[in-house]
VEXVOSE-287842 format. One record per residue: x, y, z of N, C-alpha, C, CB in turn. Coordinates in steps of 0.1 Angstrom, whole numbers, plus 2048, in hexadecimal, padded with zeros to 3 digits. Glycine has a CB too. Layout:
N
XYZXYZXYZXYZ
...
end
This chain:
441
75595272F75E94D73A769945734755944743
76193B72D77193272477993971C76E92671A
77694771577F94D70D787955715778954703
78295B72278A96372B79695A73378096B735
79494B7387A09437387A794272E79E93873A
7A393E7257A993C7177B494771779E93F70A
7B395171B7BB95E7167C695F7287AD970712
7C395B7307CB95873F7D695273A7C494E74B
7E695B73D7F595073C7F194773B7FF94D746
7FB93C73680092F73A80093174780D929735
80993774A81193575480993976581E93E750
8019437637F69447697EA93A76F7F394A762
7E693275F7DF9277647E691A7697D692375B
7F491B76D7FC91076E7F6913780810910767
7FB9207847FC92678E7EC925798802933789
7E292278C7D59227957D39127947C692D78E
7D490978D7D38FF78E7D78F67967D48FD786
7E88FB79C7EB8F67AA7E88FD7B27F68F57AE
7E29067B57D890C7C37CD9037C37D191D7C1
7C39037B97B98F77B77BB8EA7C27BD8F07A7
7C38E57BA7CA8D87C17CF8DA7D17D88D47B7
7CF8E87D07D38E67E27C68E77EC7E08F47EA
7C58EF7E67B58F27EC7AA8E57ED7AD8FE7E0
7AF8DE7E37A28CF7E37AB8C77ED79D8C37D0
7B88C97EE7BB8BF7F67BB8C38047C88BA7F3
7B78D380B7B68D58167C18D781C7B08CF819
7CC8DD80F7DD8DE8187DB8EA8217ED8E280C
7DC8E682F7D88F283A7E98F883E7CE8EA84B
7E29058427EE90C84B7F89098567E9915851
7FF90485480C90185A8108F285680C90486A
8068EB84D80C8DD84A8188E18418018D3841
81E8D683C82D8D383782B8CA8298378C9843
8308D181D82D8CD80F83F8CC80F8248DA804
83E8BD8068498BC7FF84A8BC7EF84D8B2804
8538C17E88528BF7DE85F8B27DA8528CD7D8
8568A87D186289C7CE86C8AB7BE8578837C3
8758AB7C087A8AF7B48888A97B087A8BD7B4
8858A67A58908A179E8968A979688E896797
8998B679389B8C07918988C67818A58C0796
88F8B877A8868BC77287F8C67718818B5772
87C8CC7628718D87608688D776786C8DA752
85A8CB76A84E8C976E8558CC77E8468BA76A
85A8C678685E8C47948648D37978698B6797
86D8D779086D8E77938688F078E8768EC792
85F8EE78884F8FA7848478F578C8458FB771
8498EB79683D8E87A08418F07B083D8D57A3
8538EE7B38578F47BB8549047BB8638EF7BB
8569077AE8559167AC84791F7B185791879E
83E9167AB8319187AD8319157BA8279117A5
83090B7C382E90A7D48359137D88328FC7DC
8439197D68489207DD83E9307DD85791F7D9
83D9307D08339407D08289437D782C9427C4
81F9347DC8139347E18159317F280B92A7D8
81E92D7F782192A7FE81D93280D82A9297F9
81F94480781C95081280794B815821967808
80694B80A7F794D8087F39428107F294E7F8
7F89318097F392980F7F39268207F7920808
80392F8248059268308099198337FE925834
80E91182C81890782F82490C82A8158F882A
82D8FD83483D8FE8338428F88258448F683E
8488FC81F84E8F08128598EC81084D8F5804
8598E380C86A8DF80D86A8D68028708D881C
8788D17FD87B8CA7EC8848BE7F58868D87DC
87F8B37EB88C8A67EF88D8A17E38878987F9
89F89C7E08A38987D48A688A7D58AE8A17D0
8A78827CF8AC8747D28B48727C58A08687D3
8C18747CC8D086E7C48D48627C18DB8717CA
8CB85D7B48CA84D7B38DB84B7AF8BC8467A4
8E484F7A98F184C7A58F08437958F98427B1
8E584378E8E683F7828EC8467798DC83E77E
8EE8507778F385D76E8FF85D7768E986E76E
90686876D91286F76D91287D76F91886D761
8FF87C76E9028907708F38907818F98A0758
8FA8817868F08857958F388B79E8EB87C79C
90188F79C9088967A59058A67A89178947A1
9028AA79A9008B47918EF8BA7929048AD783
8E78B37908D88B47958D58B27A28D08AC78F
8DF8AC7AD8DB8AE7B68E18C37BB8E089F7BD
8EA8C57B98EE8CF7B98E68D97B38F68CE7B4
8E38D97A98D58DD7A48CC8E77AC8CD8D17A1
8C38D67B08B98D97BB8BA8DE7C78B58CF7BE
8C68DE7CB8CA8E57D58CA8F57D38D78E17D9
8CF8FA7C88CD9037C48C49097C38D19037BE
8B79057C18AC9067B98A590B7CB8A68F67AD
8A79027D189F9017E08A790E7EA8A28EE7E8
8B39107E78BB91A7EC8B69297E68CC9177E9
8B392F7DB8AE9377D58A093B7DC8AE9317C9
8989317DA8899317DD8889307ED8819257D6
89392B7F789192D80688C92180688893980C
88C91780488490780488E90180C8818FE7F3
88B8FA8168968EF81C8948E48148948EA82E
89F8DF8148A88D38078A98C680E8BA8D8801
8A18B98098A98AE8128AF8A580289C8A281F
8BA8A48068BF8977FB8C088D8008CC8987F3
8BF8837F88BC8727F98CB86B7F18AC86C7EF
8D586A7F58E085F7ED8DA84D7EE8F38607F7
8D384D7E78D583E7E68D98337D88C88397EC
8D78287DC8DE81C7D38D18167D08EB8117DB
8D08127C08C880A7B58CF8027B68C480D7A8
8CC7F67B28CF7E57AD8CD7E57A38C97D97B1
8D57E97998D77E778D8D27DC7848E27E678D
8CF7CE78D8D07C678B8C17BF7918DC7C478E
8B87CA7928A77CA79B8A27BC7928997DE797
89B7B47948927AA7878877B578288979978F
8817C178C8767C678587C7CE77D86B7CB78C
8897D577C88C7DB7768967EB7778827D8772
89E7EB7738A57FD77789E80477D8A880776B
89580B77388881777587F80E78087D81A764
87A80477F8717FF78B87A80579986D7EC78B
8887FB79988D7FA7A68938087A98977EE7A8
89581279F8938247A488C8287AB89182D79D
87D8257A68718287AA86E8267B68688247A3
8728187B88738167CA87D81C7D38748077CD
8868217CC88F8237D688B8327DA8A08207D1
8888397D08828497CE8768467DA87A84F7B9
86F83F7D88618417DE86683C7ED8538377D6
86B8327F38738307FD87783D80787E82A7F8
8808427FE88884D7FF88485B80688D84F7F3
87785B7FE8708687FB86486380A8688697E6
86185A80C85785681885C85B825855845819
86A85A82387485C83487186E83688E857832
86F87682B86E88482986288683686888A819
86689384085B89884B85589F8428608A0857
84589B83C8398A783A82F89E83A8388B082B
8258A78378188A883C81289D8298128BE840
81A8A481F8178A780F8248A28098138B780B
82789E7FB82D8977F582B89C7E582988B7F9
82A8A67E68298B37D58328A87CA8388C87D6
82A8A27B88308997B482E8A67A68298887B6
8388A779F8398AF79182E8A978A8478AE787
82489A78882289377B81589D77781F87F77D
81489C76680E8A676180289F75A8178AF759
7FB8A67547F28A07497F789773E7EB8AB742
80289873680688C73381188273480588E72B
81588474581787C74A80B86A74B81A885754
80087674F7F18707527F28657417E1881752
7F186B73A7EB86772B7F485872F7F0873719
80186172E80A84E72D80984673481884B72E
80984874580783C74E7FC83674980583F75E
7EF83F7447E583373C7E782C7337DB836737
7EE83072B7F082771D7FB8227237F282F70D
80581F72981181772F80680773781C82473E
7FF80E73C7F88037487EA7FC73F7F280D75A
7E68017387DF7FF7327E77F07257DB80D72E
7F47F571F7FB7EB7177FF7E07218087F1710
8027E372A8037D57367F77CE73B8087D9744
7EA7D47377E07C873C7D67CC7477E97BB742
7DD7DB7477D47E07587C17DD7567D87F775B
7BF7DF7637AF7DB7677AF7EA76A7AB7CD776
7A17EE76B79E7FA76F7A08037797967F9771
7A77FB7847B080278E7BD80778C7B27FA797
7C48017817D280377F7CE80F7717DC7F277B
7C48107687C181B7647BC8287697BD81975E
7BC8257747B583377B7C683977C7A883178F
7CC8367797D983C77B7DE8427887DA846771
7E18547847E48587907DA8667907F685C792
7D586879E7CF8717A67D587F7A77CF86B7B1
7CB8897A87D68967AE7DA8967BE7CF8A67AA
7CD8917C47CE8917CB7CA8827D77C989C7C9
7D587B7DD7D08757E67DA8737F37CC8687DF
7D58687FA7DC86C8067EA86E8077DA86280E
7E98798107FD88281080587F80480A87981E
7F98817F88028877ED7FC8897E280C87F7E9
8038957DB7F989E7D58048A37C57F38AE7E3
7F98A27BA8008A27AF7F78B27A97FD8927A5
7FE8BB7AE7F68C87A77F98CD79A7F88D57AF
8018C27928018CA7837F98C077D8118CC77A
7F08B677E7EE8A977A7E48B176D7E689D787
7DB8B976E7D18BC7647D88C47597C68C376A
7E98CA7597EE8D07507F88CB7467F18D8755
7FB8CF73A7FD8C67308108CE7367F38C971C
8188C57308228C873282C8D47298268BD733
8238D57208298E27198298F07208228E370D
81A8EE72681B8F872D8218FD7378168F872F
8248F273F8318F17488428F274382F8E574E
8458F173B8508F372C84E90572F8498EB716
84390A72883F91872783F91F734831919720
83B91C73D83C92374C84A92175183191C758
85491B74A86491975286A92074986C909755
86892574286E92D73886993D73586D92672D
85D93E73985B94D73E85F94D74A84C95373E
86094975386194A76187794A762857938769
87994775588594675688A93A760888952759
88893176188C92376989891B766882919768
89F9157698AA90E76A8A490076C8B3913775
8A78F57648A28E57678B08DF7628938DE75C
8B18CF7668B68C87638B08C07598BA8C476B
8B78B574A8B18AE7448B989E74A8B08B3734
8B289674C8B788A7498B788273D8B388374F
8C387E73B8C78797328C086872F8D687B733
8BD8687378B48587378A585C7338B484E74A
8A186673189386772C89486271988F87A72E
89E8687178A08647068A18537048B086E6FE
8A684F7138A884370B89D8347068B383E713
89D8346FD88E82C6F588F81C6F989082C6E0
89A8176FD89980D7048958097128A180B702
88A81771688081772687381671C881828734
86C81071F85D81171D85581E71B85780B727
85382272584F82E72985183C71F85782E736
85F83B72086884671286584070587C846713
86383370085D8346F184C8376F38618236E8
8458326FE83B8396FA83A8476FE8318326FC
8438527038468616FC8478686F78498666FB
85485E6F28568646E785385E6DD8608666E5
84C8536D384C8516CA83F84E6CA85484A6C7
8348496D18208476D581D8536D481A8416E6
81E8586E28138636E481686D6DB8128686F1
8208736D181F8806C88198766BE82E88B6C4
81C86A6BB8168696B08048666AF81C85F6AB
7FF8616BF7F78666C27F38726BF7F78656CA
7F687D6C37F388A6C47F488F6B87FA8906CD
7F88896B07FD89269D7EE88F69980D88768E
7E688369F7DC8766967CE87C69C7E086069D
7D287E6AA7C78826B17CE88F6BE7BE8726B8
7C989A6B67CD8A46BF7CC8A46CB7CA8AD6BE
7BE8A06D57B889E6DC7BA8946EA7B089E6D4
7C888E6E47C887F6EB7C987E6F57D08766E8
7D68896FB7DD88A7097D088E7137EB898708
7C78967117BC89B7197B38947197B88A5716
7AE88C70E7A78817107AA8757137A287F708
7BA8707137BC8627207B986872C7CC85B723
7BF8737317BF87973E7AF8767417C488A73E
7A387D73C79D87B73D79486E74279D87F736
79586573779485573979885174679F84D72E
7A985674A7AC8507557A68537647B9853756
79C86476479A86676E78886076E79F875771
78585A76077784F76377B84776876F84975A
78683B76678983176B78983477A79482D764
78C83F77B78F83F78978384279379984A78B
77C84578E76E84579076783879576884A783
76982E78A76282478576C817794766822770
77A81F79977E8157A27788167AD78B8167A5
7758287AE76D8247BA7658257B776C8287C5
75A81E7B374D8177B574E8097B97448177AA
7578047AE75E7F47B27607F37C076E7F07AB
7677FE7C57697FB7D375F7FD7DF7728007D6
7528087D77478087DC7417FD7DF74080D7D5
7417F67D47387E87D17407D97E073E7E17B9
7507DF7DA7527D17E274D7D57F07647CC7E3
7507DE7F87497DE80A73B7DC80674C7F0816
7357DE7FD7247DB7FE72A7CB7FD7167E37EE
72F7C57F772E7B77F47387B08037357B57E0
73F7B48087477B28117387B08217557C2811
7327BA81F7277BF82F7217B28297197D1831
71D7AF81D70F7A881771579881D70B7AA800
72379581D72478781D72A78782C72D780811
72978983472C78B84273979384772E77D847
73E79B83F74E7A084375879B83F75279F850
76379D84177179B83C77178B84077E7A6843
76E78984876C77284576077383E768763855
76177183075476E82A74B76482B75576C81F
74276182D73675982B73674E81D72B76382B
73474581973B74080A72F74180374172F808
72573A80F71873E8037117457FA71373E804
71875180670F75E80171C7627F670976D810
7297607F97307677F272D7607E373F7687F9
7297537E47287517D47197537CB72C7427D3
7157587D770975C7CA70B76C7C26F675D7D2
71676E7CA71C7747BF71D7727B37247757C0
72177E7A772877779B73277979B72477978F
73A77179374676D79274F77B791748763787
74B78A78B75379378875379E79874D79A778
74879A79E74579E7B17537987BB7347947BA
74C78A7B475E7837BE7667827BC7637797C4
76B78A7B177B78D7B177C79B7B27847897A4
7727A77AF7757B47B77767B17C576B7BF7B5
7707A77C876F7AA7DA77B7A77DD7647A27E5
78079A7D97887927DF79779F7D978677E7D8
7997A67CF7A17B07CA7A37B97D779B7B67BE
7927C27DB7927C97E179B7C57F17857CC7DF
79A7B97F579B7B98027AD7B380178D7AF80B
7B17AF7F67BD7AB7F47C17B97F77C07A47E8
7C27C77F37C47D17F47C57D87FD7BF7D57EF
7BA7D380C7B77D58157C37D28217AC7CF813
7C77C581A7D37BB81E7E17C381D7D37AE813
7E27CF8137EC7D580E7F17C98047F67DB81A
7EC7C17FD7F27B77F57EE7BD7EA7EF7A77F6
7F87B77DC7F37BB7CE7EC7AE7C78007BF7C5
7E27AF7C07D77A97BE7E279E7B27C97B47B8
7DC7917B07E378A7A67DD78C79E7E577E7A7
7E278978E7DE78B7827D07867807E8787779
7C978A7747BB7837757BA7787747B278776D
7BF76F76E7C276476B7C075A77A7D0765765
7C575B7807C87597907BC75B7967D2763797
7B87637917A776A79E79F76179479F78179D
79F75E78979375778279174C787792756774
79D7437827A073778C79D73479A7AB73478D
7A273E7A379E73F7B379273D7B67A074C7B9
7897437B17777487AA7717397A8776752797
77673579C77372679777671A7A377E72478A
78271A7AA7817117B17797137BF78E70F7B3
7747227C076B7237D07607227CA76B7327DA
75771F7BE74D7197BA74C7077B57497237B0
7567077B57596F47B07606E97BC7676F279F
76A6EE7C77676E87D275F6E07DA7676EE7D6
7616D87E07576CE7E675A6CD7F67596BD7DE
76A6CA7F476C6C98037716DA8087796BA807
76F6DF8157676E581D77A6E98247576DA826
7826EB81F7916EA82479A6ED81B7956DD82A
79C6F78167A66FF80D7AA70980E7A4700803
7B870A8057BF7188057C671A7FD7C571D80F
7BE7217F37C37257E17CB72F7E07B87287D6
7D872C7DE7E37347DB7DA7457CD7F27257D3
7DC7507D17DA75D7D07E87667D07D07627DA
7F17637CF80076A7CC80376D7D78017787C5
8057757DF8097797EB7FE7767F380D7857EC
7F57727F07E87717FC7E67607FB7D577B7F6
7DC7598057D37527FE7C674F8007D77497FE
7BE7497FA7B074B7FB7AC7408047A774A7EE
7A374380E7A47348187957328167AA73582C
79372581B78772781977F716826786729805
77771A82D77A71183976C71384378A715841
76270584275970384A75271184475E70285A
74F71383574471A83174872B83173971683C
75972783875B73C83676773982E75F74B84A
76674682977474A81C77975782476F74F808
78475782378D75F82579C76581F78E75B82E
7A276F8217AE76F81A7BC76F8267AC77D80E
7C17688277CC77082E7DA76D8257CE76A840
7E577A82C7F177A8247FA76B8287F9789827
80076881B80F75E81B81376082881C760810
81A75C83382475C83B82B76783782C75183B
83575E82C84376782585076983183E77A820
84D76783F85376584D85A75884A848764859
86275C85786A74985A86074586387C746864
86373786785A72C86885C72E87D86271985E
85072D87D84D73188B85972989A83A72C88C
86072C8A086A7248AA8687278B88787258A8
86D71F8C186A7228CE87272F8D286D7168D7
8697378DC8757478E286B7448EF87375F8D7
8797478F687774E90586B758906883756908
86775991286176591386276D92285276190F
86877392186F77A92F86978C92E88477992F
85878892C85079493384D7A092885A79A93F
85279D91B8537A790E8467AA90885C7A1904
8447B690A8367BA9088327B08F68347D0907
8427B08EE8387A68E084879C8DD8307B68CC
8417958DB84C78D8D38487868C38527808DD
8547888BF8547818AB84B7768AC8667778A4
8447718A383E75F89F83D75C89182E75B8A5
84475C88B84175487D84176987782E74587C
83B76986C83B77686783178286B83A77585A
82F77F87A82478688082D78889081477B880
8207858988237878A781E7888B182778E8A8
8227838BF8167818CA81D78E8CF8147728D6
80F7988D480E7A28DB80679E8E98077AB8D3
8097A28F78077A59048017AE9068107A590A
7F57B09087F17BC90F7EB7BC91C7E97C2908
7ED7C59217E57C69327DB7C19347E17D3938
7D67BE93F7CC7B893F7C67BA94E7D07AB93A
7B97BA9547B57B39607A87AC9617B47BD96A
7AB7A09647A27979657A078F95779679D96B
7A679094F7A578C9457B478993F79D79393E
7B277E9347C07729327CA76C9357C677392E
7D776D93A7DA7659407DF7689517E175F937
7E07649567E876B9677F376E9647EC762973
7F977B96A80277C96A80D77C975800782963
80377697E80B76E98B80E75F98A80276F999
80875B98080B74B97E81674B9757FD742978
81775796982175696383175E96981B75A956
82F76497183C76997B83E75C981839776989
83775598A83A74798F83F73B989831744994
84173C97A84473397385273396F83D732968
85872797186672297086B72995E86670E971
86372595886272194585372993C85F70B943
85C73393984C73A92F85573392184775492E
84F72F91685073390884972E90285B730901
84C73A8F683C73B8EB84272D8DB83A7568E1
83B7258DE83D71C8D68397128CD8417188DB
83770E8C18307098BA8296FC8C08377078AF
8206F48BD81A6EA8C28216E28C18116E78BE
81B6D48CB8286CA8CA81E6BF8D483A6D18D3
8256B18C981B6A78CE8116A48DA82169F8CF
8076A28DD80069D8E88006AB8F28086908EE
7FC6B58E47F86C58ED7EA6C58F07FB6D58E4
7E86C68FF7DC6CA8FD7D66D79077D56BE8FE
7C76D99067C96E49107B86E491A7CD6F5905
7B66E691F7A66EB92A7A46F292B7A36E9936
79A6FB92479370A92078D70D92C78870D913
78870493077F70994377D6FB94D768710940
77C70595B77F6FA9667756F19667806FF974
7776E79687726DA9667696D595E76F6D6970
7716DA94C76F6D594077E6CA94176D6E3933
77C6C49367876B89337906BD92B7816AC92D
7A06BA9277AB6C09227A96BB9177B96BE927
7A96C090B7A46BD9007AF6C28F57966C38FF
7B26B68E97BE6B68E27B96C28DC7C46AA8D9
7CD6C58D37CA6D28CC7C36D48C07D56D88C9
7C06C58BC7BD6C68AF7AA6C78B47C56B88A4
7A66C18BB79D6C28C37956D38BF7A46BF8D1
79E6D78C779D6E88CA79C6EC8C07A86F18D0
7A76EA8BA7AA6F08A579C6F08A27B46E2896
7946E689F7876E089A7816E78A07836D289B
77D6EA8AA76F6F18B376E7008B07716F08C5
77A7048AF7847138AE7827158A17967118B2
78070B89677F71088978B71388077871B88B
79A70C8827A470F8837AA7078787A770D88F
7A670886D7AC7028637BF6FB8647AA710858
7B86ED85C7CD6EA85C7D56EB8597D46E385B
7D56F68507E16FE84D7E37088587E0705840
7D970E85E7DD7188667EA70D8737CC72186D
7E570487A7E77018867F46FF8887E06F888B
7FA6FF87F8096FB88081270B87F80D6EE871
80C71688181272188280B72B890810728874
80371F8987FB7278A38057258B07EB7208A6
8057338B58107378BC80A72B8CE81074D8BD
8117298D48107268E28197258EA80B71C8E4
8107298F781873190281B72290A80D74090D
82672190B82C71391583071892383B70B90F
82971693082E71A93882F70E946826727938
83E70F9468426FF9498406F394583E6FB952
83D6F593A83D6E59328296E592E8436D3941
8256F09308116EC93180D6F792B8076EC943
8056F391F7FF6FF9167F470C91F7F56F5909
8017169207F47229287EB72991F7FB72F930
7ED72B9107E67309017ED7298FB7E573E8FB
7E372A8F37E67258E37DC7338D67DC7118E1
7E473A8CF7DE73F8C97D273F8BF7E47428C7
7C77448C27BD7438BB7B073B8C27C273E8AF
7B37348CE7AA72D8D47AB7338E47AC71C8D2
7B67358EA7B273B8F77BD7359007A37378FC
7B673B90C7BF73B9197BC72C9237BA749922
7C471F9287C271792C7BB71A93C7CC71092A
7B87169417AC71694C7B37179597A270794C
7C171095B7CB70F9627D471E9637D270395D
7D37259577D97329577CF73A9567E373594D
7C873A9547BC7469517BB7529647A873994C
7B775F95C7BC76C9687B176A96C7C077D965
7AE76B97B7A576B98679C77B9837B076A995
79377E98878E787988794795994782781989
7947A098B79C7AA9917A97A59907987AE99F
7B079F9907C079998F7C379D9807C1786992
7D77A49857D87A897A7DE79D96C7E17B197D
7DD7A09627DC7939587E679994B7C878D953
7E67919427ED7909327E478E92B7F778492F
7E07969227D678B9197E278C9087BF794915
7E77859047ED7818FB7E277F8EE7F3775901
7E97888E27E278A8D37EB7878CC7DD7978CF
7E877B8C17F07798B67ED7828AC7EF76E8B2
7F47888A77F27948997FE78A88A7FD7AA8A0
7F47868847FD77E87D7FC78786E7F776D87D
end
C-alpha cells in the first residue's frame, strides 16, 4: 500500500490531500470557499486545486487579494490574481488598504492585521489559507524561540472554525513541483529574501540547515506541533472539569485553591480566553496564583493584562479592564439600549416584571447615571430605603465595581441601580406592561 502511494504524482497527492481536508471539514454543497491568495506558488496551487474540485464538491469559490501598498510590484500582483481568478471562472474580491509603517508590533505584525481584517469582511461560508507543512515546522520553531506554552505550539490547524488550511500536511516542494507541471503562473515577493524579518532568516538560513543535519526535521516539527495540539485540548478538557468542580465561572476560592498551582493558571488562562482576552505572560499568572493563596483580606483585584483577577467574599472571578470612558449622565428618551462606561444598559420587554412603564412615560426626567451622594433605594413595599453602599454589601458588590454601576434617575429618585434591582416605587404591577433593564458590561 505504501509503495503504491509512493509511486502516485506529486501532484496527484497534492490533489487528494485537499479533498481530505474538505471532506473532514464537511465543506457541503452550495456553501462558499474563499481562497486568501496572495498570488504566491502555495495560494495559487491551492486556488488551482479548489477550482478543479469544485464540480465534484459543490461549493461556490471565490479568491480575495489584499493590496497592502508595501511593494512596488502590488499593483502588479494584484493584477496577477485577477488574472489567475478570470482564467479559472473564480469571482475576485480585492482589498486596497493602508499599513502603519510605523505599527509598535511591527510591519509584518500590523500587515497581518490588516490582511486578516480585510479578508473577514469576504461573504463565505470557508476561508482556504495556502500554509504548508513547512510553513507548520517554522511557526513552531518561530513561537517556540519566543517562549510559547503549549497552546501557542500547537501552531496552526487544517482545519478549524470557517477556516481551512488544505495544503498544511504537504511539504512545499511539492507544491513548487505541482505549479510547474501544471504549468502555473505565481508571483514572488521580494520581502521574503529579506533577512532582516525573523521569520525569513529562520527559512532561509535554520530550517535547511536543519534539514542538511537532520533530514527528517520539517515532518517531525509538524508532527510535534499536531501533539501539542492534542495536549491543548486536554488542558482545556481539564480546565471545565476544574471550572464545574469550583462552582462556575465565579469561582469558589476554596475549592479553587486546593488546586495546584499549575490547575490555576490553566483555568484562570482557559477562561481568560473565554473572555476573548490574551493570556499575560507566565510571570504574571505565577504571581496572580501566589497572591490568591497569601491574601488575608477578602477584597481585591489583581491586575492580569487586559483582565483582572477579582477576588471577593470568598469568590474569584475574572472580568475585563474597562478600556471605555468613564461612565456620564445620558438622557433616556425610550431607546431600546444606551452606552455606559465600555459596556451597556439594554431594555427589554417585559410584563409584570421590572420596571413600569407607565410610571416611566409619566416622568418629567429619565437618566441613566452614576451614583451620587445620599443615594438610596427600597427593594420592597414597606421595607426601609436603604443606602447604596448598604445594598453594594448585601448585593455582594465589591468597591471597585460601584463606582461604574449604572442608575436609572427618574425625577431626581433612584428607579434601578445596576446589579441590585428595581426600587419598590417603580417596580411593574402584575400583568402590566414593564422594562426590565440589563447591564452588559
Amino acid at each position: 500500500m505504501a509503495a503504491s502511494r509512493n509511486r502516485t504524482p506529486p501532484e496527484r497527492r497534492l490533489e487528494e490531500a485537499v479533498a481530505a481536508v474538505l471532506a473532514a471539514a464537511r465543506v457541503a454543497p452550495g456553501q462558499a470557499v474563499c481562497v486568501a491568495l496572495s498570488g504566491g506558488v502555495d495560494s495559487t496551487v491551492l486556488l488551482h486545486i479548489l477550482a478543479g474540485l469544485r464540480a465534484s464538491g459543490g461549493y461556490s469559490l471565490a479568491a480575495a487579494h489584499v493590496h497592502h501598498g508595501l511593494s512596488r510590484n502590488a499593483d502588479a500582483w494584484l493584477e496577477a490574481c485577477r488574472a489567475s481568478c478570470d482564467a479559472l471562472g473564480v469571482t475576485f474580491h480585492a482589498f486596497r488598504e493602508r499599513v502603519d509603517r510605523d505599527d509598535p508590533a511591527g510591519i509584518e505584525a500590523a500587515a497581518r492585521a490588516v490582511r486578516h481584517a480585510a479578508l473577514a469582511r469576504v461573504p463565505c461560508d470557508w476561508l482556504a489559507f495556502g500554509h504548508h507543512q513547512d510553513d507548520q515546522a517554522e511557526t513552531l520553531m518561530f513561537r517556540l524561540l519566543r517562549g510559547a506554552g503549549v497552546r501557542g505550539a500547537a501552531a496552526m490547524a487544517a482545519v478549524e472554525p470557517g477556516r481551512l488550511r488544505p495544503l498544511l500536511g504537504v511539504r512545499r516542494a511539492d507544491i513548487v513541483t505541482y505549479a510547474r507541471v501544471r504549468g502555473l503562473a505565481w508571483v514572488e515577493d521580494e520581502s521574503n529574501a529579506d533577512l532582516r524579518y525573523a521569520r525569513n532568516l529562520l527559512r532561509h538560513r535554520v530550517m535547511p540547515l536543519l534539514a542538511e543535519h537532520f533530514p527528517g526535521a520539517v515532518p517531525a516539527l509538524a508532527r510535534a506541533s499536531g501533539q501539542f495540539r492534542e495536549a491543548e485540548g486536554l488542558l482545556e478538557d481539564l480546565a471545565g472539569i476544574d471550572e464545574r468542580a469550583c462552582g462556575g465561572k465565579r469561582l469558589d476560592r476554596a475549592a479553587l485553591l486546593r488546586l495546584s498551582d499549575e490547575r490555576v493558571r490553566n483555568l484562570l488562562r482557559w477562561q481568560l480566553r473565554a473572555l476573548g482576552l490574551q493570556a499575560p505572560a507566565r510571570t504574571r499568572l505565577v504571581e496572580v496564583v501566589r497572591q490568591l493563596r497569601e491574601i488575608v483580606e477578602d477584597a481585591h483585584r489583581l491586575p492580569l493584562g487586559a483582565a483582572a483577577c477579582c477576588v471577593y467574599r470568598g469568590s474569584v472571578w475574572l472580568e475585563a479592564e474597562s478600556g471605555g470612558p468613564e461612565p456620564s449622565p445620558v438622557a433616556w428618551r425610550g431607546e431600546r439600549e444606551l452606552s455606559w462606561g465600555a459596556g451597556k444598559v439594554v431594555f427589554a420587554d417585559a410584563v409584570g416584571a421590572g420596571l413600569s412603564r407607565a410610571a416611566l412615560e409619566r416622568a418629567r426626567e429619565v437618566v441613566l447615571s452614576p451614583r451620587w451622594s445620599g443615594l438610596a433605594l427600597r427593594e420592597g413595599e414597606g421595607r426601609p430605603r436603604r443606602s447604596f453602599k448598604n445594598l453594594c454589601q448585601e448585593a455582594g458588590i465589591p468597591a471597585w465595581l460601584r463606582e461604574r454601576l449604572p442608575v436609572l434617575r427618574v425625577d431626581g429618585e433612584a428607579a434601578w441601580i445596576g446589579e441590585i434591582g428595581v426600587a419598590a416605587e417603580f417596580r411593574c404591577a402584575p400583568g402590566e406592561p414593564g422594562l426590565v433593564p440589563v447591564w452588559e458590561r
